[in-house]
Structure formats: structure tokens, C-alpha cells
C-alpha positions in Angstrom: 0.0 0.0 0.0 1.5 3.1 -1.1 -0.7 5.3 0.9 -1.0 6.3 4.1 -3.4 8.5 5.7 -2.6 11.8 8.1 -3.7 12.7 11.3 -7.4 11.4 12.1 -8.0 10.3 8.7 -8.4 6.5 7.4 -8.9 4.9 3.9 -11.8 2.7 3.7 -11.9 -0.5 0.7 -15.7 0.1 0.1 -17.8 -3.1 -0.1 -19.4 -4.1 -3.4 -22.6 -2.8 -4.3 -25.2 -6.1 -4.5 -26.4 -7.5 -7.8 -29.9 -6.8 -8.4 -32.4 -7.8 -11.0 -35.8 -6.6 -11.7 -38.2 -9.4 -13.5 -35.2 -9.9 -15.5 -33.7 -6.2 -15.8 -30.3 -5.8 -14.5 -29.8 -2.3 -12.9 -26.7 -0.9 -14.4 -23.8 0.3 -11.9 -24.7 3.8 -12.6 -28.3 2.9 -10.6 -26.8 1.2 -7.8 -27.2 1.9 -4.4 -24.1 3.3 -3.0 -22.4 0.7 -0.4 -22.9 2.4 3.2 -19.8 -0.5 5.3 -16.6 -0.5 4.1 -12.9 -2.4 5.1 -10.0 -0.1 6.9 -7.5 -0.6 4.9 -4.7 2.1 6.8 -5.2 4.4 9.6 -3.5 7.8 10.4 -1.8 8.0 13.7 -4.4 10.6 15.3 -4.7 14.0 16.5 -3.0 15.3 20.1 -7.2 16.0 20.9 -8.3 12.9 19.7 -7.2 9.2 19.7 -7.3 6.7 16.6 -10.2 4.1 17.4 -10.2 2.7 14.2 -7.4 0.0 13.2 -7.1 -2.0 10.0 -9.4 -4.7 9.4 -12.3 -3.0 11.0 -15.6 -3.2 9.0 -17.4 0.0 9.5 -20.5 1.8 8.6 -20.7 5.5 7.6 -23.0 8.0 6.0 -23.9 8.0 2.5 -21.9 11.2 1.5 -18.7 10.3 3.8 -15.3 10.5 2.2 -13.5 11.5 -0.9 -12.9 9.1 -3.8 -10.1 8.1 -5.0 -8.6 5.3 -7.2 -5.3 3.6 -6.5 -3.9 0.7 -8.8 -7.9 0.1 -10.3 -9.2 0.3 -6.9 -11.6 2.2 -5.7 -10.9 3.5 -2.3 -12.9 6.5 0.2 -10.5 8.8 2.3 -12.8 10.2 5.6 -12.1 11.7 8.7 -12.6 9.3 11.8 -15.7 11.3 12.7 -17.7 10.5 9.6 -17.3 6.9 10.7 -20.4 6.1 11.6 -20.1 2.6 13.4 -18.1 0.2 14.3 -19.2 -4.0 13.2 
């Protein structure tokens, strides 16, 4: 991994959006619901205010508009602040 987050910041492996078909229509990608859980993939090292909760490995929730995109060798990756997490599972 060639990135690694600052401060309170993590980088989140989103999970795939499910497959669905309608009587037989497949919804293309762009009609997808957008994946709300995600993987931590790396972790900053915290703020002096506040801690680093998150490690890598958890599987988190967080809110539908959370995070910056970004793309890193064909992957599709979010970059959030600890605080948009949302939950912990």
C-alpha cells in the first residue's frame, strides 16, 4: 500500500454494491445503491485531541456522502475523517 493516511483520517476499501435484477432487468452500476460499510485498509496516527479508534481490518458503517474518492492501482478507495465513521461491526 502506497498510501498512508494523516492525522485522524483513514482509507476505507468500500464493499461491493449487490447485484440486483428486476423481472429480469439488470440495474446498471450507474443505478446502484451506493455501499454504506466498508474495510479499513490504513489508519493515520491521530490527533493530540483525539485518539485513533479505528485499526485495520475494521468493518465500519458510515454516512452516504462520507469520504473523498479516490482510485489507487484500479481500486476504488474512500478517504474520511474518523468522525464520519459512523459505526463500528
Amino acid at each position: 500500500m502506497s498510501i498512508k493516511p494523516l492525522a485522524d483520517r483513514v482509507l476505507i476499501k468500500p464493499a461491493t454494491a449487490e447485484e440486483k435484477t428486476v423481472g429480469g432487468i439488470i440495474i446498471p452500476d450507474t443505478a446502484k445503491e451506493k455501499p454504506l460499510k466498508g474495510e479499513v485498509i490504513a489508519v493515520g496516527n491521530g490527533t493530540k485531541d483525539e485518539d485513533m479508534v479505528l485499526k485495520k481490518g475494521d468493518t465500519v458503517l458510515y454516512g452516504k456522502y462520507a469520504g473523498t474518492e479516490i482510485e489507487l492501482d484500479g481500486e476504488n478507495y474512500l478517504i474520511m475523517r474518523q468522525s464520519d465513521v459512523l459505526a463500528i461491526i
